[in-house]
C-alpha positions as CSV (number, residue, x, y, z in Angstrom):
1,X,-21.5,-4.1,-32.0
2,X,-19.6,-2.3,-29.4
3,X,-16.1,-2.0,-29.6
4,X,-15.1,-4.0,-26.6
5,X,-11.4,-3.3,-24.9
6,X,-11.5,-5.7,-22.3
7,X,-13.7,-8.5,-21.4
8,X,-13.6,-9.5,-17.8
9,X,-14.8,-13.3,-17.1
10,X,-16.3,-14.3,-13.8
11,X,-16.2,-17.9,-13.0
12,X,-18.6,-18.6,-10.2
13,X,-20.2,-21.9,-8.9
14,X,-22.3,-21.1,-5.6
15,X,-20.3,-17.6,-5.1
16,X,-23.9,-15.7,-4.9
17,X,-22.5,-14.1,-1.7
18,X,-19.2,-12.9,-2.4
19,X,-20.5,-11.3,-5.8
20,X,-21.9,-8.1,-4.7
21,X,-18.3,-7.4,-3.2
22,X,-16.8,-7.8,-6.3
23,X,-19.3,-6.1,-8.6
24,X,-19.2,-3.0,-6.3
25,X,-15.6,-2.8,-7.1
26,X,-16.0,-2.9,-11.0
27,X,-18.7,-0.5,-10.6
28,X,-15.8,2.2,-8.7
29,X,-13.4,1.8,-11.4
30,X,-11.8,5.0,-12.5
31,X,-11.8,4.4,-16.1
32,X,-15.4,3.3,-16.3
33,X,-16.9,0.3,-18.3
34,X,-18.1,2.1,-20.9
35,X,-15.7,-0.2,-23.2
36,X,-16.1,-3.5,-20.9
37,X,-18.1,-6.3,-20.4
38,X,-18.4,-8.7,-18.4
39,X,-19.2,-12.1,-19.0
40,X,-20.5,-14.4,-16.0
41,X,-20.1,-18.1,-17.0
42,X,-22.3,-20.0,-14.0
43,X,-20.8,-23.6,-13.4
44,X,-24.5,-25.3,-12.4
45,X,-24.6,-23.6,-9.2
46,X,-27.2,-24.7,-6.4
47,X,-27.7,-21.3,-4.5
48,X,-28.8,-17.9,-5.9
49,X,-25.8,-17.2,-7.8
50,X,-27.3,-16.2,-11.6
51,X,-30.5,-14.2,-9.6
52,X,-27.3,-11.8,-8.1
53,X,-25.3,-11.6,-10.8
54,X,-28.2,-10.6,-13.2
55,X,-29.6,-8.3,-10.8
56,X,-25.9,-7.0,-10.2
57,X,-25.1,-6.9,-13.8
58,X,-28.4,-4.2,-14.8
59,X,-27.0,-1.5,-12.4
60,X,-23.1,-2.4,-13.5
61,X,-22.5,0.0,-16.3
62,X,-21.1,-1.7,-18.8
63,X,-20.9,-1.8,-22.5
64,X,-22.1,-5.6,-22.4
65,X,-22.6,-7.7,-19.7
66,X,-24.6,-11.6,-19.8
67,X,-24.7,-14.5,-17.5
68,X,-23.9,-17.8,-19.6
69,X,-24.8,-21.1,-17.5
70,X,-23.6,-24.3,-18.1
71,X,-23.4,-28.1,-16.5
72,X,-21.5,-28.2,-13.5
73,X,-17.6,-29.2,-14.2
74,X,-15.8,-28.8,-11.2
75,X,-13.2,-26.9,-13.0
76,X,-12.3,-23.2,-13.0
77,X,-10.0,-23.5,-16.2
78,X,-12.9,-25.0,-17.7
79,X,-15.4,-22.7,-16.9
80,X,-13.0,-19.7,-18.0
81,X,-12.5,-21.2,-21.1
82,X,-16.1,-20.8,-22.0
83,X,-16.1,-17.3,-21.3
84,X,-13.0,-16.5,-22.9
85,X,-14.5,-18.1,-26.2
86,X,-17.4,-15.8,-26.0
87,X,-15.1,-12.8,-25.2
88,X,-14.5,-9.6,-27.6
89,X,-12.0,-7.5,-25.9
90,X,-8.5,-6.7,-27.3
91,X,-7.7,-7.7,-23.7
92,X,-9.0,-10.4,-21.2
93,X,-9.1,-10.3,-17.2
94,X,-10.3,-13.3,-15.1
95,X,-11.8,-12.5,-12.0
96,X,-13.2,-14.8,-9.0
97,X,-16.5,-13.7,-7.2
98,X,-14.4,-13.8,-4.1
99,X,-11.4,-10.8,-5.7
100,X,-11.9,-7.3,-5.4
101,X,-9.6,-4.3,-7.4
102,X,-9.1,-1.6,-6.7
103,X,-10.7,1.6,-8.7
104,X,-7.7,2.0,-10.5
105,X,-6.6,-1.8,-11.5
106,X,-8.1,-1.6,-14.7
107,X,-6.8,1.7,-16.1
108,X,-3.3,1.1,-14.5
109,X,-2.9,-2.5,-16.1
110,X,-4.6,-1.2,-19.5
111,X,-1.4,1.7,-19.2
112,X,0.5,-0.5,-18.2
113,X,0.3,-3.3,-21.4
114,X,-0.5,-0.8,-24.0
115,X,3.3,1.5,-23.0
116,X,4.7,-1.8,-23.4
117,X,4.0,-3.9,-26.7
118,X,6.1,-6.7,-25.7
119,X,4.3,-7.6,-22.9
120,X,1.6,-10.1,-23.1
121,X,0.2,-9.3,-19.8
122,X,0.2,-7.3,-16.4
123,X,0.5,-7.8,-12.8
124,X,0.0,-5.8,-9.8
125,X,0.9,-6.2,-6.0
126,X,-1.6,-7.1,-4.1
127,X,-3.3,-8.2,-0.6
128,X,-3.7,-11.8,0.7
129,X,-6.5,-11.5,3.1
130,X,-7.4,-14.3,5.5
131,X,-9.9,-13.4,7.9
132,X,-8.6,-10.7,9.6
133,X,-5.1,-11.0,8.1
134,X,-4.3,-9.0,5.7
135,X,-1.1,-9.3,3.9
136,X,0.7,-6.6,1.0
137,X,2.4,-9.4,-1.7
138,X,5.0,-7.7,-3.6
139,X,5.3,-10.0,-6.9
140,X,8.6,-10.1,-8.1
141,X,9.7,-8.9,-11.7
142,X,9.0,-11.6,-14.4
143,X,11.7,-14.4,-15.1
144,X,10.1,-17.4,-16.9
145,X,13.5,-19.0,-15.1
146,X,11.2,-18.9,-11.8
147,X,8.1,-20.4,-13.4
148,X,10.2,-23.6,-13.6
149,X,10.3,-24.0,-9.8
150,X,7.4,-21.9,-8.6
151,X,4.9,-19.5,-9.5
152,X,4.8,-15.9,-7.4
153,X,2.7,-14.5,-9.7
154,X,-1.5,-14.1,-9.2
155,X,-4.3,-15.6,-11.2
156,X,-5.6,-12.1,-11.8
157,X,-3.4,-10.9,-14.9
158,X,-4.5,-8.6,-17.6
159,X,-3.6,-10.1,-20.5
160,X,-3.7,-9.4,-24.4
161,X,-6.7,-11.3,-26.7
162,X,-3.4,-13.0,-28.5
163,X,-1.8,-14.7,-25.4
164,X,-5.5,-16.6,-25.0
165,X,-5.0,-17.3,-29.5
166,X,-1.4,-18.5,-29.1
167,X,-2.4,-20.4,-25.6
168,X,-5.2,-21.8,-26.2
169,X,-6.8,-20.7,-23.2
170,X,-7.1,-22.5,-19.1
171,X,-5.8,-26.5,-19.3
172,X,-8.5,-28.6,-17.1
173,X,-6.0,-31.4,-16.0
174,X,-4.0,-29.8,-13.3
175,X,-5.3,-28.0,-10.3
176,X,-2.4,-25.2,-11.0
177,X,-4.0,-24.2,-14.1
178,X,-3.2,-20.7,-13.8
179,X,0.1,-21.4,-13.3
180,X,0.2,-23.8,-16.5
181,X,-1.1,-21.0,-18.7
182,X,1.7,-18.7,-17.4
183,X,4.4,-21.2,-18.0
184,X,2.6,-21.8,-22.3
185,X,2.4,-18.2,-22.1
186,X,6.2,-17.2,-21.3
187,X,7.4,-20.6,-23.6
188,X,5.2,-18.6,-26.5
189,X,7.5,-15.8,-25.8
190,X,5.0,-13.2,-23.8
191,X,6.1,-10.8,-20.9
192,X,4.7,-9.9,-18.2
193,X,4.9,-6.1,-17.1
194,X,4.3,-5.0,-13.8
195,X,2.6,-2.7,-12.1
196,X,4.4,-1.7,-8.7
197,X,1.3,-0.8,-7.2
198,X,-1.2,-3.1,-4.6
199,X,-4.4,-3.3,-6.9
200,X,-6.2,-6.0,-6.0
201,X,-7.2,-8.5,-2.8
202,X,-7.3,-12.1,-3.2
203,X,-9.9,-13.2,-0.3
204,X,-8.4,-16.8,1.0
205,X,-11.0,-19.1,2.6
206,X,-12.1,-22.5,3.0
207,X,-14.1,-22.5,0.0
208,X,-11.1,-21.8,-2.5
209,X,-10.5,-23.7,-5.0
210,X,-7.0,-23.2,-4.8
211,X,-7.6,-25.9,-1.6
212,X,-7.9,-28.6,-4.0
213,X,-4.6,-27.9,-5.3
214,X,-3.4,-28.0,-1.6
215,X,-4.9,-31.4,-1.1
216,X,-3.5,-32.7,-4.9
217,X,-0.2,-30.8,-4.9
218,X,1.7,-33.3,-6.2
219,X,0.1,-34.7,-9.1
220,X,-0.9,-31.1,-9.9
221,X,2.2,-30.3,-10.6
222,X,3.4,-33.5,-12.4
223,X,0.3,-32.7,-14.9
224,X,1.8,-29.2,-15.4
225,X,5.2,-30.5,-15.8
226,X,4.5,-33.0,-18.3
227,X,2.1,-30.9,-20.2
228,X,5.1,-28.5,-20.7
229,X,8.2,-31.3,-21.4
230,X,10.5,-28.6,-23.6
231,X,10.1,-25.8,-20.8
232,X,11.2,-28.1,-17.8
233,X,14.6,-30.3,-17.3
234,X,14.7,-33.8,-18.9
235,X,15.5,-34.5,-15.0
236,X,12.3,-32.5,-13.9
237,X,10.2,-34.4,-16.3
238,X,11.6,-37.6,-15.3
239,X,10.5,-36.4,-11.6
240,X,7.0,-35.6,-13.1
241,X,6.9,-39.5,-14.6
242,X,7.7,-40.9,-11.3
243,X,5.3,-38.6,-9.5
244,X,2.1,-40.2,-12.1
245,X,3.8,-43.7,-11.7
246,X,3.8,-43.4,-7.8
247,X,7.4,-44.4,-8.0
248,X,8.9,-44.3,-4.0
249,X,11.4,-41.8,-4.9
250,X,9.6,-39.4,-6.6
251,X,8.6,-37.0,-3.2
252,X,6.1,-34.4,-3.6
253,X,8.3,-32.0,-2.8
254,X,7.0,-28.8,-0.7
255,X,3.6,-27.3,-1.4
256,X,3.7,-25.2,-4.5
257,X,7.2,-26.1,-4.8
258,X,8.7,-28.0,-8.2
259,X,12.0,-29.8,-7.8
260,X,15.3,-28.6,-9.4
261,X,17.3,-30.5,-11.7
262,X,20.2,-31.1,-9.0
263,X,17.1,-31.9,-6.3
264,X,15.8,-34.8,-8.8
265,X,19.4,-35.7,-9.0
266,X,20.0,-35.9,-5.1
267,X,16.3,-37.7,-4.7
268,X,17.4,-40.3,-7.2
269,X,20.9,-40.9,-5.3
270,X,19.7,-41.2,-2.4
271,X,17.0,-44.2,-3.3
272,X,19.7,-45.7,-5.3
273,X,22.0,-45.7,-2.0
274,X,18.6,-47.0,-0.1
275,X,18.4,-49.5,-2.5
276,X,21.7,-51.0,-2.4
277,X,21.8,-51.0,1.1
278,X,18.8,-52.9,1.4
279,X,20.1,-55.3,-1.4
280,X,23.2,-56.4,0.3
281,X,21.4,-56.6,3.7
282,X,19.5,-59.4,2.0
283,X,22.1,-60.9,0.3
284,X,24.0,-61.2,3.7
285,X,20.7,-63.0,5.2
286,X,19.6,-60.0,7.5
287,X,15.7,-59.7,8.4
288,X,15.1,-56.4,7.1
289,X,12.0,-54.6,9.3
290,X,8.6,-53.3,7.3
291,X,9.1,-49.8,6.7
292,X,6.6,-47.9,8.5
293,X,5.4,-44.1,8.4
């Protein structure tokens, strides 16, 4: 067996056409894959995807590399998982067909963890492209204090073998799944160390899965919330109960966006207030009108 420093795990489900992109830019890495495999876990896909990536993967380079296919789940947590249990690396990276790094993410984020032993994993800057937008994100330094109300930081994380061990890996319940892990992940005491450099590009299109979370924000969240009880506010998680309950006052909040203590607090007032006022309205014998949108 080859000694294996980092496994990189490639969830796909009909991504056959963004995968050469992505594979060209593991082939330009600096350090080489010489020590790397990659592991392509195939979610039932429909198109050409498994022809590419085994094709691809003869002309990649690197120590290892196999395409694993499984029934279609729907879930990208899921389909990581399965990877990351077949994985041998001291580290683990989880790429989309649709990212792209640049030649020297891997060596810079490998510097990056192994200078710094009590980090768990490592983050880059790095460009949002939509169509012909292209944006540089700067991620802030890591506070698990900002975790509680919102996640800057990127799916694509280096991280060591033992965050996935202590973690247990991608939860399927949540659409923010990435954003769960990070939240386990900084409650299991892990750091994140960053790299102030712009090493990768996240690709946004229609066909993200990160749409779905869009579309089921608020339940999303609530899953995440209540998943993670003792890192959030007993006010939060009550927030997270109303959200699953679809209690009236429990708002979604904004998009990506999870409520303060003091913002559950002021939510709760003011239906309380709406609530009495409506109350004594009917006491007194007043129609009250439907409430429409």
């Amino acid at each position: 067996m080859k000694d294996i420093s980092i496994s990189i795990i490639v969830p796909n489900y009909n991504y056959g056409r963004f995968l050469p992109r992505l594979f060209t830019s593991l082939c330009a890495q600096s350090r080489g894959l010489s020590d790397v495999e990659v592991i392509v876990i195939d979610d039932g896909s429909t198109d050409d995807s498994v022809a590419v990536a085994n094709e691809l993967g003869a002309t990649l380079g690197a120590a290892e590399f196999r395409v694993v296919r499984m029934r279609h789940s729907g879930r990208p947590g899921t389909v990581r998982n399965v990877g990351l249990a077949r994985a041998c690396g001291r580290f683990m990276l989880c790429l989309d067909p649709d990212d792209e790094v640049a030649p020297q993410y891997l060596g810079a984020t490998l510097a990056a963890l192994e200078g710094c032993p009590q980090a768990g994993m490592a983050v880059t800057d790095y460009e949002l492209a939509e169509g012909d937008d292209v944006r540089v994100i700067r991620v802030p330094e890591f506070d698990p204090d900002i975790l509680r109300t919102q996640n800057p930081y990127p799916s694509v994380m280096l991280f060591r073998r033992e965050v996935y061990e202590r973690c247990g890996g991608y939860r399927d319940d949540t659409a923010y799944e990435d954003w769960e892990l990070w939240v386990r992940a900084a409650s299991a005491g892990f750091r994140v160390v960053r790299v102030e450099r712009t090493l990768f590009r996240y690709n946004f299109h229609a066909g993200n899965y990160s749409q779905t979370a869009r579309r089921d924000d608020a339940r999303a969240k609530a899953a995440l919330v209540l998943a993670n009880r003792r890192f959030f506010d007993a006010q939060v998680v009550a927030w997270a109960r109303g959200v699953e309950r679809g209690e009236p006052w429990a708002v979604g909040f904004g998009r990506g966006l999870i409520p303060r203590a003091e913002d559950v607090r002021t939510l709760r007032g003011i239906a309380e207030r709406v609530a009495g006022e409506m109350a004594a309205k009917h006491r007194e014998g007043e129609v009250i009108p439907p409430v429409t949108p």
